[in-house]
MDTraj code that builds the backbone (N, CA, C; nanometers):
import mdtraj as md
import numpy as np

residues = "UNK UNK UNK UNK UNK UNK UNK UNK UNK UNK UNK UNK UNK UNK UNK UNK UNK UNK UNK UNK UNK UNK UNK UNK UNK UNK UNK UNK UNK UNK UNK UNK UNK UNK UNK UNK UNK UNK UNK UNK UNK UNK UNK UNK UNK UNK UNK UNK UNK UNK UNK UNK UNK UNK UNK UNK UNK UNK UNK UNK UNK UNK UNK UNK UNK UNK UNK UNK UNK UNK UNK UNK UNK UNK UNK UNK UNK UNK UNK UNK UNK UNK UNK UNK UNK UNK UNK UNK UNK UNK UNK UNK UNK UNK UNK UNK UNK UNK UNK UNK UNK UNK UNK UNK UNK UNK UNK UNK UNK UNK UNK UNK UNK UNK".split()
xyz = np.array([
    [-2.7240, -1.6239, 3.9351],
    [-2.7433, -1.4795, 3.9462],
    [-2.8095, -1.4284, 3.8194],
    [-2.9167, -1.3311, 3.8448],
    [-3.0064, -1.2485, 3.7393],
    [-2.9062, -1.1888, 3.6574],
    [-2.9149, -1.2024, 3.5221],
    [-2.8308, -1.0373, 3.4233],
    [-2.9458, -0.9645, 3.4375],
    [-2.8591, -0.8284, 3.4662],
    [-2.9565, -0.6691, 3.4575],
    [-2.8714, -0.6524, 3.3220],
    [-2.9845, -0.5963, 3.2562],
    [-2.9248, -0.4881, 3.1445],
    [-2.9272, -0.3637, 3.1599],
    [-2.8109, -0.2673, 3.0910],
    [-2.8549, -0.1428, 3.1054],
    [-2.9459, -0.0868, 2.9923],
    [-3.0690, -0.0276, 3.0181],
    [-3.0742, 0.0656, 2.8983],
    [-3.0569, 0.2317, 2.8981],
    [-3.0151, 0.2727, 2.7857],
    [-2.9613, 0.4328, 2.8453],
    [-3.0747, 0.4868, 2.7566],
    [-3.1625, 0.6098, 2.8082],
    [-3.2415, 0.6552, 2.7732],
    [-3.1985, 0.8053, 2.7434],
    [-3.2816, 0.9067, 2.7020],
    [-3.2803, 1.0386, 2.6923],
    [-3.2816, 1.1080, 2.8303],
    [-3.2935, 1.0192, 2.8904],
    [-3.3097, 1.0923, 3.0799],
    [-3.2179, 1.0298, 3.1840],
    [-3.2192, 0.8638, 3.1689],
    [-3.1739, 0.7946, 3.2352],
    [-3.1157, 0.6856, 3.2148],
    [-3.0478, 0.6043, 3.2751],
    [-3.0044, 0.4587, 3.2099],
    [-3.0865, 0.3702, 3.3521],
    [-3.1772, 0.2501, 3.2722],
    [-3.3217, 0.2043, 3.3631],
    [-3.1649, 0.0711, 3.3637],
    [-3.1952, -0.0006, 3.4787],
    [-3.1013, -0.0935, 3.5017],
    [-3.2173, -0.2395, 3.5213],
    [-3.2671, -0.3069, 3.4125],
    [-3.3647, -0.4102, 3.4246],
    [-3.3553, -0.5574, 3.4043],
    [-3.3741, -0.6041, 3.4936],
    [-3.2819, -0.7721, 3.4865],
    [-3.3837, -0.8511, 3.4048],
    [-3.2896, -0.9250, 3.3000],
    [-3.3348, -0.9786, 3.2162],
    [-3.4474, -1.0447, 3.1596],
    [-3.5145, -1.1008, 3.2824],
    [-3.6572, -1.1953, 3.2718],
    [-3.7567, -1.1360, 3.2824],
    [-3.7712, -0.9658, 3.3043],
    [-3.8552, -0.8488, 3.2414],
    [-3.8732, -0.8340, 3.1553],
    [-3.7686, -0.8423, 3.0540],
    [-3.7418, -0.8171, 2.9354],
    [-3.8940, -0.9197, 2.8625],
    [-4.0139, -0.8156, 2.7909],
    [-4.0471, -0.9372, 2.7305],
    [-4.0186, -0.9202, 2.5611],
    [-3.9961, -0.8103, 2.5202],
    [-3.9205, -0.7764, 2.3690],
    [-3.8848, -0.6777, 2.3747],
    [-3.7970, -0.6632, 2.2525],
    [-3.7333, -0.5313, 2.1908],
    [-3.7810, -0.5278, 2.0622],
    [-3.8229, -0.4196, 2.0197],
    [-3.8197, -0.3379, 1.8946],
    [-3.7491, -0.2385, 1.8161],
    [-3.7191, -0.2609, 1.6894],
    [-3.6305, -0.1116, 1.6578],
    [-3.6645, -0.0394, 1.6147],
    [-3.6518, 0.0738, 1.6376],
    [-3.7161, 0.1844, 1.5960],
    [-3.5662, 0.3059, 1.5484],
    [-3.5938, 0.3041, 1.3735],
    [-3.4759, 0.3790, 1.3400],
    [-3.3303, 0.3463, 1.4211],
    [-3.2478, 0.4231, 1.4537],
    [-3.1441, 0.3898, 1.5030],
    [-3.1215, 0.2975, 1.6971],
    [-3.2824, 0.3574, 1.7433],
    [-3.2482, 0.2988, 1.8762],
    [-3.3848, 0.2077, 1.8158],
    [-3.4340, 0.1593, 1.9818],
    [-3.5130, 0.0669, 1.9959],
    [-3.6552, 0.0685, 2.1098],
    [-3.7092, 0.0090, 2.1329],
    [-3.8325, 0.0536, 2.2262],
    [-3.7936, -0.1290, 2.2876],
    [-3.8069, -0.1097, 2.4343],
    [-3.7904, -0.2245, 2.5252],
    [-3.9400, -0.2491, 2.5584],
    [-4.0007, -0.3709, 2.5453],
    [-4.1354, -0.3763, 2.6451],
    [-4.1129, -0.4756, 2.7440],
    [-4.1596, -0.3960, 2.8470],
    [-4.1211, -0.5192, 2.9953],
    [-4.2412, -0.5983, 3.0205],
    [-4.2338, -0.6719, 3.0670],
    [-4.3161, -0.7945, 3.1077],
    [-4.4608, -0.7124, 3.1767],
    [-4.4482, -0.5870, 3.2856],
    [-4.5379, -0.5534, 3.3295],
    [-4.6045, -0.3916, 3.2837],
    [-4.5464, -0.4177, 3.1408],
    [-4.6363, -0.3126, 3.0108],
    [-4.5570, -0.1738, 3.0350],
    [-4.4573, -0.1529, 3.0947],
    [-4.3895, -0.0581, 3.0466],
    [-4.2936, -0.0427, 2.9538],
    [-4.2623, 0.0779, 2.9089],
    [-4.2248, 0.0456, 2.7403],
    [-4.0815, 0.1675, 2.7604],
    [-3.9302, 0.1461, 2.7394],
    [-3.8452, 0.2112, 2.7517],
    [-3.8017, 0.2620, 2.5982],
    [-3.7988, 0.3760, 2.5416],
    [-3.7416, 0.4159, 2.4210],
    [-3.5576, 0.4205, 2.4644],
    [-3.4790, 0.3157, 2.3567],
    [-3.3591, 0.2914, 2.4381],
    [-3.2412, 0.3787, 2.2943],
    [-3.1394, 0.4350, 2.3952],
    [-3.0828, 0.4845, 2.2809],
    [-2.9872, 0.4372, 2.2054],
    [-2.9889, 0.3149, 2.1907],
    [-2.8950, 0.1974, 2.1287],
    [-2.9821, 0.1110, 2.0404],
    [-2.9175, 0.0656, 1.9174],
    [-2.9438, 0.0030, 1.8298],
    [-3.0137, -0.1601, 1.8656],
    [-3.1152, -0.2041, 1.8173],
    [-3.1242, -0.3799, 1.8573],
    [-3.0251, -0.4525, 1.8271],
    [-2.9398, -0.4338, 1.7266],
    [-2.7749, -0.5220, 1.6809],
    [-2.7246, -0.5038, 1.8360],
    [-2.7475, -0.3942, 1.8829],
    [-2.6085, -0.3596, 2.0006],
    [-2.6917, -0.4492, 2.0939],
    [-2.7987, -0.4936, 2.0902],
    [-2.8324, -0.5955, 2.2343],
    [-2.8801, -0.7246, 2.1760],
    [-2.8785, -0.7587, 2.0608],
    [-2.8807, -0.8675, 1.9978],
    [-2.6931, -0.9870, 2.0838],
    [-2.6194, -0.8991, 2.0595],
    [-2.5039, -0.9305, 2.1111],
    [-2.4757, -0.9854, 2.2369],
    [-2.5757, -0.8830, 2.3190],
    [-2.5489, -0.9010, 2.4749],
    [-2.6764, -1.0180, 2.4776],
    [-2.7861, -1.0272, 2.4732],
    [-2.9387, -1.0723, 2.5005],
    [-2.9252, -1.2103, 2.3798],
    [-2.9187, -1.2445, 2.3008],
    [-2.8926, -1.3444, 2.2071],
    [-2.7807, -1.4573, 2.2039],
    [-2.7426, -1.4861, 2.3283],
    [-2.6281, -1.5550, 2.3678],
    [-2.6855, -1.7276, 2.3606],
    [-2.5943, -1.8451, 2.2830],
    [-2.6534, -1.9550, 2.3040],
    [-2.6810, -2.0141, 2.4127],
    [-2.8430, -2.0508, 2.4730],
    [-2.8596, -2.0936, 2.5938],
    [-3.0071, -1.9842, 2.6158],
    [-2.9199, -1.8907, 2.5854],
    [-3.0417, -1.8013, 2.6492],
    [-3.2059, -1.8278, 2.6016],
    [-3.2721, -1.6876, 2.6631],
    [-3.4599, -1.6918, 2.6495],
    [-3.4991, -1.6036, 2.4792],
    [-3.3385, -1.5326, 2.4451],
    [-3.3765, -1.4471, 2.3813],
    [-3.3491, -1.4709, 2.2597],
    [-3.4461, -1.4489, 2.1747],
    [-3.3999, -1.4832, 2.0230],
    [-3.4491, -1.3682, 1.9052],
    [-3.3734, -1.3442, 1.7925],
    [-3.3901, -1.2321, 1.7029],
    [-3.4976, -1.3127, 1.5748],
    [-3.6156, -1.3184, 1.6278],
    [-3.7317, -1.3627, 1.4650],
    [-3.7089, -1.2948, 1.3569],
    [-3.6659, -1.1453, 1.3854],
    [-3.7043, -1.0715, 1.2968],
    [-3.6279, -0.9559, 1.2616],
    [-3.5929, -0.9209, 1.1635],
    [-3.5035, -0.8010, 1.1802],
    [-3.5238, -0.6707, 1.2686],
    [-3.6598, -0.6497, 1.2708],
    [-3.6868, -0.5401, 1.3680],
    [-3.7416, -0.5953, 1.5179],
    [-3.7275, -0.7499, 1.5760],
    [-3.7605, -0.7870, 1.6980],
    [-3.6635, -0.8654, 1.7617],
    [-3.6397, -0.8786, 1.8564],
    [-3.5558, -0.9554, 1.9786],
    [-3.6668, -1.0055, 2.0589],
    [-3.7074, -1.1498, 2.0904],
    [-3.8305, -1.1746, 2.1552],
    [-3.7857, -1.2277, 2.2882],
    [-3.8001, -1.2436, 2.4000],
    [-3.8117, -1.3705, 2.5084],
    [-3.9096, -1.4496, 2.4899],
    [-3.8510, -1.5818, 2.4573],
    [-3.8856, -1.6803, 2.4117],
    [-4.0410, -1.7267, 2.5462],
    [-3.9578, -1.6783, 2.6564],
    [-4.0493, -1.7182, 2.7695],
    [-4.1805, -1.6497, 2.7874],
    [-4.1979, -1.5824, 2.6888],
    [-4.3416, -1.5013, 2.7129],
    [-4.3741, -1.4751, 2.5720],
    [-4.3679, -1.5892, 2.4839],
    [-4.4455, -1.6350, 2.3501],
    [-4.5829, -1.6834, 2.3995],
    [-4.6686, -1.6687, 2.3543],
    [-4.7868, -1.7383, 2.3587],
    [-4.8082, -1.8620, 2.2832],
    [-4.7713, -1.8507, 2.1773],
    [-4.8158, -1.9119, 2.0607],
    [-4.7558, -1.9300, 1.9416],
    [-4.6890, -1.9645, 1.8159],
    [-4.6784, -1.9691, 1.7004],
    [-4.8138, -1.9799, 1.6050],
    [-4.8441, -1.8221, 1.5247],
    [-4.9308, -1.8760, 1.4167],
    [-4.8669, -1.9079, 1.2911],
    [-4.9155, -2.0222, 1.2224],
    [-4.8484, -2.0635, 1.0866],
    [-4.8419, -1.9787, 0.9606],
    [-5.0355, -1.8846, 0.9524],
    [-5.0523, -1.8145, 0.8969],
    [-4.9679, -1.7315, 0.8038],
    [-4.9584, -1.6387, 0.7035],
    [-4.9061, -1.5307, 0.7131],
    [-4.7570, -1.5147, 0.6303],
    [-4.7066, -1.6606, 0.6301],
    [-4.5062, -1.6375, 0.7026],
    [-4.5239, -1.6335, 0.8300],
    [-4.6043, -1.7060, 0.9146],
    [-4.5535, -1.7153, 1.0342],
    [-4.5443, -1.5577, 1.1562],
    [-4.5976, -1.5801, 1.2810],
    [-4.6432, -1.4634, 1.3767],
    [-4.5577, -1.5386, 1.4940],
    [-4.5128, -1.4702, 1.6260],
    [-4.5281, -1.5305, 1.7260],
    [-4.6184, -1.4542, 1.8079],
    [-4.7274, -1.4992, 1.9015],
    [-4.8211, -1.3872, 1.9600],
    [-4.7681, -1.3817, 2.1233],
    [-4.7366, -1.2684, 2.1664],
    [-4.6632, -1.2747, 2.2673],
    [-4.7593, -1.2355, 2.3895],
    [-4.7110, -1.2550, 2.5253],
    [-4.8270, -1.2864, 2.6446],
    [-4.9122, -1.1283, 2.6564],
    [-4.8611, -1.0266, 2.6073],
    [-4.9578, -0.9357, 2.5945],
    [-5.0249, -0.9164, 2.5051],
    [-5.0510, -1.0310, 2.4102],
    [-5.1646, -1.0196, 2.2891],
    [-5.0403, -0.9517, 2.1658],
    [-4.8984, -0.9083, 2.1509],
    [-4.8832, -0.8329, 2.0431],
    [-4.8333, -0.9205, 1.9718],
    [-4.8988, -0.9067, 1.8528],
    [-4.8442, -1.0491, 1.7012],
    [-4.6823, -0.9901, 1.6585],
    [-4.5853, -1.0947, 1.6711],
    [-4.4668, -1.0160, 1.6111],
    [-4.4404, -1.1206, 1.4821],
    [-4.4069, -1.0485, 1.3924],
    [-4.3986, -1.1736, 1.2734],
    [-4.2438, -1.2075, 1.2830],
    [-4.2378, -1.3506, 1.2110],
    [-4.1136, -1.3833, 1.1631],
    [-4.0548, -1.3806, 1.0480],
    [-3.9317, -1.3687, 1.0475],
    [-3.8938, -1.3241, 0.8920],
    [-3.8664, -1.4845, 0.8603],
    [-3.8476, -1.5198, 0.7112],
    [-3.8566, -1.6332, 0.6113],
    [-3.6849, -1.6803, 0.6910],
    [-3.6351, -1.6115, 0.7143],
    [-3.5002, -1.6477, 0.7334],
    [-3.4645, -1.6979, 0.8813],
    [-3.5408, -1.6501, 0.9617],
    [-3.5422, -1.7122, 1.1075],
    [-3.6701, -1.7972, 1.1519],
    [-3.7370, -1.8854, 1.0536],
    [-3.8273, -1.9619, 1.0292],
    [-3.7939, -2.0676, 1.0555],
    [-3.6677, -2.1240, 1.0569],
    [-3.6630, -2.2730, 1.0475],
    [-3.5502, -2.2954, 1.2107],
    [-3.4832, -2.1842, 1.2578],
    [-3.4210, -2.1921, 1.3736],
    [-3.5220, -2.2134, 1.4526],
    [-3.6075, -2.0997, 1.4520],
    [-3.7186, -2.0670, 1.5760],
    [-3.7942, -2.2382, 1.5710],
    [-3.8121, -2.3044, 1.4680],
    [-3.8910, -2.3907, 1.4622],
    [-3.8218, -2.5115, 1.5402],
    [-3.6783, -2.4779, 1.5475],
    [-3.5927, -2.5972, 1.6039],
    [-3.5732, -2.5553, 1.8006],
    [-3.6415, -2.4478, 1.8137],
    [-3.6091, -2.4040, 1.9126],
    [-3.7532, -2.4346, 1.9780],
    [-3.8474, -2.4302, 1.9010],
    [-3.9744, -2.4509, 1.9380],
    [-4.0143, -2.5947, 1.9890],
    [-3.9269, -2.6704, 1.8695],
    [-3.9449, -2.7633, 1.9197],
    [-3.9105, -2.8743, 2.0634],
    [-3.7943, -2.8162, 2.0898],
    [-3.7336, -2.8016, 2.2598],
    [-3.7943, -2.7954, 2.3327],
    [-3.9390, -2.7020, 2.3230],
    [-4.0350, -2.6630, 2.4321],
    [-4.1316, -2.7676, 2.4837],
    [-4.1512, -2.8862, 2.2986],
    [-4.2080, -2.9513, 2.3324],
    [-4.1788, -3.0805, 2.3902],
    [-4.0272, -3.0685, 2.4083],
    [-3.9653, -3.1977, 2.4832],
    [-3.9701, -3.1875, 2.5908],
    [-3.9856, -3.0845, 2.6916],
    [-3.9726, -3.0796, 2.8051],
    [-4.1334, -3.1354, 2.8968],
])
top = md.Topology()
chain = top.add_chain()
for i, resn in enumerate(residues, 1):
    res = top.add_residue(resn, chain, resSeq=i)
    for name in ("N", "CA", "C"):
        top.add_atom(name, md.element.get_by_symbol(name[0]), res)
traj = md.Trajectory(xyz[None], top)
């Protein structure tokens, strides 16, 4: 069975099952959701508060960055460049922080065992 998440907005709470999800961003105290098919939810909860729910071992979802939560499943790419980017399936570069550099790299490498 799919997880839906809730997100609660200024209008509504959007009820969107998980494999939409293609990142989160934070923005000040809440966060901005982008879904897989380019719509973008301003959510009124913190990324810590869905880091919790969405960051579970096993899962698609992983925290690179202090201000990102990515699905792993709609990475494009790792650039090395920089400190490191992941470029995600809609072209947006999200960087990685020095500190989630060497997980992501162990997680990356999984992808290539399969």
């Amino acid at each position: 069975q799919q997880q839906r998440v809730a997100f609660p907005t200024r209008t509504s709470i959007e009820l969107v099952p998980s494999s939409d999800i293609m990142y989160l961003e934070a923005q000040s105290n809440n966060c901005i959701v982008v879904l897989t098919n380019g719509v973008q939810h301003q959510v009124l909860k913190s990324l810590k508060d869905y880091e919790e729910i969405l960051c579970q071992p096993g899962s698609n979802f992983y925290r690179i960055h202090n201000s990102y939560i990515v699905n792993i499943d709609y990475a494009g790419r790792y650039v090395r460049e920089d400190g490191g980017s992941i470029v995600m399936s809609n072209k947006k570069e999200i960087p990685v922080s020095k500190t989630k550099k060497n997980d992501l790299m162990v997680l990356l490498r999984k992808f290539q065992m399969e």
